[in-house]
Structures are given as C-alpha cells and as structure tokens.
C-alpha positions as CSV (number, residue, x, y, z in Angstrom):
1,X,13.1,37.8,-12.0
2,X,13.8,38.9,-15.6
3,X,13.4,42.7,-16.0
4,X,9.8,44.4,-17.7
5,X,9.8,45.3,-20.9
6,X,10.1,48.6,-20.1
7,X,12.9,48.3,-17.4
8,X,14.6,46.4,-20.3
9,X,14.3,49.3,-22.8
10,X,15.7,51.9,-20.1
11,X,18.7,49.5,-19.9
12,X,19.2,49.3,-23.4
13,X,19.2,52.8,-24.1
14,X,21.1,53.7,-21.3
15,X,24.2,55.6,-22.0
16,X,25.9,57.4,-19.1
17,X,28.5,56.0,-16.6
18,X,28.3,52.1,-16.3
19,X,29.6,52.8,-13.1
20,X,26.7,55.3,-11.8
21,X,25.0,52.5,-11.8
22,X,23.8,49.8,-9.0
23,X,25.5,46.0,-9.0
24,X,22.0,44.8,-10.0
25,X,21.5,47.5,-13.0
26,X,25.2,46.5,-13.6
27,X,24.3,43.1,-14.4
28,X,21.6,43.4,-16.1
29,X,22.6,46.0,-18.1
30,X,25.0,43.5,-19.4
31,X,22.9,40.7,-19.5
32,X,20.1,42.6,-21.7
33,X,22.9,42.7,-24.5
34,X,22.7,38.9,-24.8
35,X,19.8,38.1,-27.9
36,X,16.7,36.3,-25.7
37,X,19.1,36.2,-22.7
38,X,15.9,35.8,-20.1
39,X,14.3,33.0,-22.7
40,X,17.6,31.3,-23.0
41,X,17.8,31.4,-19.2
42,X,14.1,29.9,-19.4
43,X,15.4,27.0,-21.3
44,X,18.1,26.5,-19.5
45,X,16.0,25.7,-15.8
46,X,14.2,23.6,-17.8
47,X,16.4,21.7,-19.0
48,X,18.0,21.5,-15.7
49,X,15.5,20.3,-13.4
50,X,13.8,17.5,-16.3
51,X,15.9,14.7,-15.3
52,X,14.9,15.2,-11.7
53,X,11.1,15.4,-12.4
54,X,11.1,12.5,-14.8
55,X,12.8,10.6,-12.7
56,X,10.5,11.2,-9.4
57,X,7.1,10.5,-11.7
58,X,8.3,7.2,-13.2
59,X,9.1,6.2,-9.5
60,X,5.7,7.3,-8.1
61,X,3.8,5.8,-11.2
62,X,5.9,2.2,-10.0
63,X,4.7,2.6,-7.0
64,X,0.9,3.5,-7.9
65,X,1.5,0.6,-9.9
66,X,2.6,-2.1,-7.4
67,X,-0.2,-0.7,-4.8
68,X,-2.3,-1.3,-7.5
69,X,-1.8,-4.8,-8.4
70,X,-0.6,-5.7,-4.4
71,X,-4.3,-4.7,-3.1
72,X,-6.3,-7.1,-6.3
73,X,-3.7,-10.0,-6.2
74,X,-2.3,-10.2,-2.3
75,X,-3.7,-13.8,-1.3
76,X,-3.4,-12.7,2.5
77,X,-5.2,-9.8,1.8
78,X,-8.4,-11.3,0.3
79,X,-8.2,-14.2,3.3
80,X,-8.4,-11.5,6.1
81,X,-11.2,-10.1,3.9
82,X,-12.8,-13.2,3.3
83,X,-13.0,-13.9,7.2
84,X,-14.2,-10.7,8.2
85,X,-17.2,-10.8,5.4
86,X,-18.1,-14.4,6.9
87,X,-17.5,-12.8,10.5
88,X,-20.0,-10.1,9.5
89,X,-22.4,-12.7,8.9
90,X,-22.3,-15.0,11.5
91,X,-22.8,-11.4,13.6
92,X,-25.7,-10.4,11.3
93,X,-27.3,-13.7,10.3
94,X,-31.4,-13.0,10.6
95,X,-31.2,-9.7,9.9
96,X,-31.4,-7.2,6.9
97,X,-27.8,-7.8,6.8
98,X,-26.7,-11.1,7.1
99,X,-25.8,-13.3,4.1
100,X,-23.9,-10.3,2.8
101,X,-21.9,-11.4,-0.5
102,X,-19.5,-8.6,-0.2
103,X,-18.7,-4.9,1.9
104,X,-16.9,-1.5,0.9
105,X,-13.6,-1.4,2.3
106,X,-14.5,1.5,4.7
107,X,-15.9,-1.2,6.9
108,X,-12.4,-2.4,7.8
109,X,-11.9,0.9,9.4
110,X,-14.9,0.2,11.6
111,X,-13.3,-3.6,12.8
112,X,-11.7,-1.6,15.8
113,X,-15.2,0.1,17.0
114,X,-16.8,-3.1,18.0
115,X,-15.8,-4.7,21.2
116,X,-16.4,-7.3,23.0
117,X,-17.8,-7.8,26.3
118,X,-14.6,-7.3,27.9
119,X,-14.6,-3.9,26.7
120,X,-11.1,-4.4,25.4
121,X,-11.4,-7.2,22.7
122,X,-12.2,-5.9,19.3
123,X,-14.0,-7.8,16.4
124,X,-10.8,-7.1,14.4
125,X,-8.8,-9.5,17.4
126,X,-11.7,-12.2,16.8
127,X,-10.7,-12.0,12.9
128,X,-6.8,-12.2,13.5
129,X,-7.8,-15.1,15.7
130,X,-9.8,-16.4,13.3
131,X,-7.1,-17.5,10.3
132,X,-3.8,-17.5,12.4
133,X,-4.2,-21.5,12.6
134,X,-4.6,-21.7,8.7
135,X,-2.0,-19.2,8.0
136,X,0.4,-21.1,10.0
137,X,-0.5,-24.6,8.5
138,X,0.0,-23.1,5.1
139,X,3.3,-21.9,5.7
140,X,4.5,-25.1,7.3
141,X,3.2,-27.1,4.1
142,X,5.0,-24.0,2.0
143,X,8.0,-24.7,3.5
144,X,7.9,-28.4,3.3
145,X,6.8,-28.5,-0.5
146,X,10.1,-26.2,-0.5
147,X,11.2,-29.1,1.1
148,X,13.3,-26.4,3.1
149,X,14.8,-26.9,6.8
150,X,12.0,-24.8,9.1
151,X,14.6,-23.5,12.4
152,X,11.2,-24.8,14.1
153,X,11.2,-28.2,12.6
154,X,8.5,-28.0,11.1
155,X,8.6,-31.6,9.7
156,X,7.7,-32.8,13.3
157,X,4.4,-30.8,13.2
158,X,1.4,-32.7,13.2
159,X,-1.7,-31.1,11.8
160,X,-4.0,-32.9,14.2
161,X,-6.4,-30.1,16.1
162,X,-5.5,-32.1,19.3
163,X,-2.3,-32.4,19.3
164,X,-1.9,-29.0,21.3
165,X,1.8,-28.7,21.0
166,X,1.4,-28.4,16.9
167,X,-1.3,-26.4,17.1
168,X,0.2,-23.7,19.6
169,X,3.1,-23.5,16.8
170,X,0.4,-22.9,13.7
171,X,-0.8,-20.5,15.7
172,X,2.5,-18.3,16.3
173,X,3.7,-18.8,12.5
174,X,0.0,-17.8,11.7
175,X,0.3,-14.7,13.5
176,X,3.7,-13.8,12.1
177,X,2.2,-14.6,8.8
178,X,-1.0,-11.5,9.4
179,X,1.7,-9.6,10.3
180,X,3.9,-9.4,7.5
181,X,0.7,-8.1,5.5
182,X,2.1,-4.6,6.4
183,X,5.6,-4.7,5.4
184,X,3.9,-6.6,2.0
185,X,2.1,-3.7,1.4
186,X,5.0,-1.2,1.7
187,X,4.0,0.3,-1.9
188,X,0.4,0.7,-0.7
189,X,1.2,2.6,2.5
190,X,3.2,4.8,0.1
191,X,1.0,5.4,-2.7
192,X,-1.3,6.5,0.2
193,X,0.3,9.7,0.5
194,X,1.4,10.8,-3.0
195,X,-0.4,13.9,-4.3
196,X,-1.7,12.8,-7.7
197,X,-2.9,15.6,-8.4
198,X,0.5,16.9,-7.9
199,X,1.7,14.6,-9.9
200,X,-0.9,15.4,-12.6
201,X,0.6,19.3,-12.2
202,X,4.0,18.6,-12.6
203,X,3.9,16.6,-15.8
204,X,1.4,19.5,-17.5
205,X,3.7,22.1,-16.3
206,X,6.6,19.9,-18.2
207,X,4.9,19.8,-21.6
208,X,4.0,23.7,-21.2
209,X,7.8,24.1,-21.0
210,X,8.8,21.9,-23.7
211,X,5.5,23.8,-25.8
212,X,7.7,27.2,-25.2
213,X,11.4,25.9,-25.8
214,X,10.1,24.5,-28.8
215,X,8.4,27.8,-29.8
216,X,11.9,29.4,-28.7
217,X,13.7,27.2,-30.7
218,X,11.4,27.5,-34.3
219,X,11.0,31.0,-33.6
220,X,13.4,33.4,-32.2
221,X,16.8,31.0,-32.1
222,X,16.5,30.5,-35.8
223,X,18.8,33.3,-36.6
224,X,21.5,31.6,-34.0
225,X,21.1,27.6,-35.8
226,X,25.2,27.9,-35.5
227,X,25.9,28.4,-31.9
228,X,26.5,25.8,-29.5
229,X,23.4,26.9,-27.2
230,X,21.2,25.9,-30.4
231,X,22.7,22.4,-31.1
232,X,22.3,21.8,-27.0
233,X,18.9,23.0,-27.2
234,X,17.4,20.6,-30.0
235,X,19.0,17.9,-29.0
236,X,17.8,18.3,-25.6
237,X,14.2,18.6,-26.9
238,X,14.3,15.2,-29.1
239,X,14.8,13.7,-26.0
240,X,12.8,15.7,-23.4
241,X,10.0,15.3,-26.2
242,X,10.8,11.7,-25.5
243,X,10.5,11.0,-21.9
244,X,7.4,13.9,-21.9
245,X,5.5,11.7,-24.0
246,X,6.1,8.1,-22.5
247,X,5.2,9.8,-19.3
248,X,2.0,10.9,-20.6
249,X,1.5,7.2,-21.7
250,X,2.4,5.8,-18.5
251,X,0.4,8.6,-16.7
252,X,-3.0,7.1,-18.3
253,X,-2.4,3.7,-17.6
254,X,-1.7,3.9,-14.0
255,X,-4.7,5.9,-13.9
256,X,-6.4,3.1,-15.5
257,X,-4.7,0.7,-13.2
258,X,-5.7,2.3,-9.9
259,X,-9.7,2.7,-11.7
260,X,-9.7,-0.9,-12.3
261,X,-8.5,-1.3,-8.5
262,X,-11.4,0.8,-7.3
263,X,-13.7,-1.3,-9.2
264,X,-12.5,-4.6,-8.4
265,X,-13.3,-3.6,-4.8
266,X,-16.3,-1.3,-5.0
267,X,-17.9,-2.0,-8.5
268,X,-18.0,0.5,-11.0
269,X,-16.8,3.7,-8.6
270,X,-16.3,7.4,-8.6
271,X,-12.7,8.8,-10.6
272,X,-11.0,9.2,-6.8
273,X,-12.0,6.0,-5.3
274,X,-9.0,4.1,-6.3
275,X,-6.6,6.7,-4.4
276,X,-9.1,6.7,-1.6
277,X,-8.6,3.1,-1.2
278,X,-4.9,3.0,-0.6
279,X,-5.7,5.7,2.1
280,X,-8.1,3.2,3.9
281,X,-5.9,0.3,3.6
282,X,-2.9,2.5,4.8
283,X,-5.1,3.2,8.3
284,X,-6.1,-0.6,8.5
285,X,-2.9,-1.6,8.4
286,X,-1.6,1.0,11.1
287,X,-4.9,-1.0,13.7
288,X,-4.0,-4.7,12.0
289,X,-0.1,-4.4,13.1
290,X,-1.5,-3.1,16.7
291,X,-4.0,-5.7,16.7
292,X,-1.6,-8.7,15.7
293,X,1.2,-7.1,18.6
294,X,-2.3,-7.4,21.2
295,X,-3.3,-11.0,20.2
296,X,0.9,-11.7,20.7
297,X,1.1,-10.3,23.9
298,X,-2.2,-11.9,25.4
299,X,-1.1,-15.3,24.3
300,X,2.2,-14.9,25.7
301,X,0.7,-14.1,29.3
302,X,-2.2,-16.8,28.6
303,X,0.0,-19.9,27.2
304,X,3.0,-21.1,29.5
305,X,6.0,-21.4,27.4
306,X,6.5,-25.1,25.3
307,X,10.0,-25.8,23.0
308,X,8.6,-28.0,20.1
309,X,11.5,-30.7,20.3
310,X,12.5,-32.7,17.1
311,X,10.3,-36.2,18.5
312,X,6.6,-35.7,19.8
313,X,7.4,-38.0,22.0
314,X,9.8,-36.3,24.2
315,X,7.3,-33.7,24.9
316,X,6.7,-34.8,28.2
317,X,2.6,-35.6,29.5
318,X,2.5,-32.8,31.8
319,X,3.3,-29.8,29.4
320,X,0.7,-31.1,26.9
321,X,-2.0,-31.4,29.7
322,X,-1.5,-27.9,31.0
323,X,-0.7,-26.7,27.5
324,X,-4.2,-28.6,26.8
325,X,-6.4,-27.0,29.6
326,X,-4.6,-23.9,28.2
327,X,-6.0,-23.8,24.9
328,X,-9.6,-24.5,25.9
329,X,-9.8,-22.1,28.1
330,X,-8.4,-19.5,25.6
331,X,-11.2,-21.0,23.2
332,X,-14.1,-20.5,25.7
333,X,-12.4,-17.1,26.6
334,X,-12.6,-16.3,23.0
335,X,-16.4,-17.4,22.4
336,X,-17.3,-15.7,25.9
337,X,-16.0,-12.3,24.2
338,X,-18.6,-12.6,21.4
339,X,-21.3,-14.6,22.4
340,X,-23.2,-14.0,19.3
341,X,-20.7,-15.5,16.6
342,X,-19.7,-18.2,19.0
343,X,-23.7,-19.3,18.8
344,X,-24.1,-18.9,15.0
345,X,-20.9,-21.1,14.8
346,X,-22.6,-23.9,17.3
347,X,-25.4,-23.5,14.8
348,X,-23.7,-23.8,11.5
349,X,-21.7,-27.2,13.0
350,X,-24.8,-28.6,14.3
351,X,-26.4,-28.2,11.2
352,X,-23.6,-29.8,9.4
353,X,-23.6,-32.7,11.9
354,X,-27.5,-33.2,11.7
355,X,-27.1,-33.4,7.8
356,X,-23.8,-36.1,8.4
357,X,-26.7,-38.5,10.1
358,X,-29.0,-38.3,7.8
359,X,-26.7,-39.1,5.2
360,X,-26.0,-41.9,7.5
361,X,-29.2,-43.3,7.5
C-alpha cells in the first residue's frame, strides 16, 4: 500500500512537527527518505515468496506428469477398458454400433446408468465381473514367477475352471486387484483438480516480477552497486532467472505430455481435453471403488465361506459341492441380469465350437 506520488511529495516536503503527525504519516514519512524504498520493498516480496511458488509448480508439473504417463501406460487400466469396449459390443452387435474399434472415455461415466433387470446391477458390475478371474490368475502366476510365499498359498491353486475352490480364490485376488486401480492412480485423482490455468498465472506473474527487479536493478539501483541490498539482489536474480526459465521449459512439456494423453485416447483433440480426461477418470474411479465394494459384498452373502488349505485334497467333498452349486448359480444369476450379452456370448462360443468340428472333419 505504497503512498501516490503525490502523497509522497507532501511527505517529503513536509517540515513542521514530526510529532503533529499520525503513527502512519510517521512511518512513512521516514520510510519515503529511503532511495526506491517501495521498489526495494517490491523486490524484497518477491524474492520472498519464489522459493515457495517454485517449489509448488515443479510439484504440480510431477504430478501432471505421472497422471500423464499412469492413464497411457497402466496395464489394468487398458484391461478394464478393453472389457468394457468388448462388453459394448456383445450389447450392440447388429446394430449401427456394434463392432466398435474404440469409445471416448466419457462413456465410462455412463457404465453406472445401465442396469440390469434387477434394477440394481449395473453394466459397470457385469465388467468388474468380467476380468476379476484373470486378474487374480495373473497375480497368482506374478507371485509365483516372484517365486514369493502367497499368505494364501497360492502354489496350491489350480487354474482348472472346475476346480471351484481355486477359482473362488482368483476371483477375490481379482477383485482386490480392480480395486487397487484407485490408489494406482493417486496422481490422476490429483491432477484432476489442479487449476492449470492457475498454474499458467502464477508462473507469468513470476517472470513479470523478475522483468521489473531486473529493470530495478539496471536502472535505478545502479547508483547503489556498493550496498549489500544490491549484491543480494543480483545474486538473487541469477538464480530466480534460473529456476524462472527451467520452469517455463518444464511448463511446455507437461503441456505436451498431457496433449499427447488426450490424443492417445481421443485422437487428435481440443487444447483442454487432456485435463478433462483426468477429471473423467477421477469420477470413474469414485463409481469403480463403489462398484468393486458391491460385487464384494454380494459374493460374500452369495458364497458360504471356504479356507483354501495347503493340500486340495483335504478340502473335504461337501464344501466343494455346495461351493460348486454356488458358483453356477451366481453364473446363471449373472447372465439372467443381462440377458442380451449372456446370448451374444452363447453365440460367439457356439460359433467357435461349430468351426472346432469342421476343422475336425
């Protein structure tokens, strides 16, 4: 709140009793008697508060970064994709739509919109359903290729579809695995709400302010090269000068990043689809996690409780029959809820066993 120019010449010229005056005149009747005292004090919040804004852009570029990379390289990710484009499909085949090669990410957000004919079960529950088993089986091979000790022995597992025991356990390592996919994507759900154009702000108001300490500096402190304020000043400048300009650097090729992110996704896209995407990701995420907690809590009421022991064979006959009848019903429960992709997949494996014959013959 530096003075006018012409509350500043009153000052100076002032020459009556100091103490007539009020505390504020006081002080600034003093403070006017410093040469450039306001453009000093200029310099001085900048070079105050640089550290703190360098230091909170080079963290939110990381984290545009990681998002970035997370949402184009995350296997997981492009599975659960994969199954709801195929999904889509089964849903759609004979019409306009069906054989679709890919969808904008937008159509994730829809997942929880269609139901099933319970009126409860969403297609994004049929999808979580739909790769739990081969998530699980990965992670037991994972883990054996680690050759580490699973706490669920997983060395014991057999990857036979009938032995229901083994495939019970796939299935609950399968659905821990879909779940992690949110705590993975930690850096997304935060590059979701960072204001880039914020951050755009910041950094130009930074460069303004180095543009007028340097003017300060070449200009008006030339007179003062001596003093102490001067030394601190240029010195402080070679290296704001520094960090300005790597952030500047940095600043285009995160924007570059999160382009290429957009397009990997959507093809070439508009300038703010990349930071749209992470926003659309972030919401999926917040209906996958409630979604993968659902599909936990309906198996637990659906399939009686069965301890994996070390030998198969001490799983005694009556667990796996009940466990058995369990599972089949959960299957028929499961193609009951969408009718329509439980027919295209009767289709597709009738289709495959019709070609197996004649390859027979």
């Amino acid at each position: 709140m530096a003075p006018t120019a012409d509350e500043e010449l009153k000052l100076r010229l002032y020459a009556g009793e100091i103490s007539q005056l009020g505390p504020a005149e006081r002080f600034l009747k003093a403070l006017v008697e410093v040469p450039f005292a306001f453009k000093r004090i200029e310099s001085l919040l900048f070079m105050s508060c640089l550290q703190e804004e360098v230091t909170t852009l080079k963290e939110s570029f990381v984290t545009l970064e990681v998002a970035s990379n997370k949402l184009k390289n995350s296997r997981l990710f492009l599975k659960l994709l994969e199954a709801v484009l195929k999904t889509g499909n089964r849903m759609n085949d004979g019409t306009y739509r069906g054989g679709a090669q890919a969808f904008k990410l937008d159509t994730l957000l829809k997942l929880s919109d269609v139901k099933g004919i319970d009126g409860k079960t969403t297609l994004l529950h049929f999808v979580v359903l739909e790769i739990i088993r081969s998530e699980g089986v990965r992670a037991v091979r994972a883990a054996r290729a680690n050759a580490s000790v699973s706490s669920v022995m997983s060395d014991d597992l057999s990857e036979d579809p009938n032995d229901q025991a083994a495939e019970e356990h796939y299935c609950n390592i399968g659905l821990q695995v879909v779940s992690s996919l949110s705590s993975d994507f930690e850096e997304v759900k935060k590059a979701a709400v960072l204001d880039v154009d914020m951050l755009s702000s910041t950094l130009s108001k930074l460069r303004k302010s180095l543009t007028k300490a340097k003017a300060f500096v070449e200009s008006d402190m030339k007179s003062d090269e001596e003093s102490e304020f001067y030394a601190a000043l240029v010195g402080f400048m070679n290296r704001a000068d520094s960090d300005i300009a790597w952030l500047s650097e940095e600043e285009k090729r995160i924007s570059g990043l999160i382009q290429s992110a957009a397009d990997y996704f959507h093809g070439k896209s508009g300038k703010e689809e990349g930071l749209r995407l992470f926003n659309i990701v972030r919401s999926f995420l917040t209906m996958l996690d409630k979604a993968c907690r659902e599909v936990k809590e309906t198996r637990a009421k659906k399939v009686p409780t069965t301890k994996v022991s070390m030998k198969k064979e001490n799983t005694s006959e009556a667990s796996s029959s009940v466990l058995q009848q369990q599972q089949v019903e959960n299957k028929n429960h499961h193609n009951r809820l969408f009718p329509a992709i439980a027919e295209r997949r009767n289709n597709e494996s009738s289709s495959s066993d019709d070609e197996s014959s004649g390859d027979e013959d």
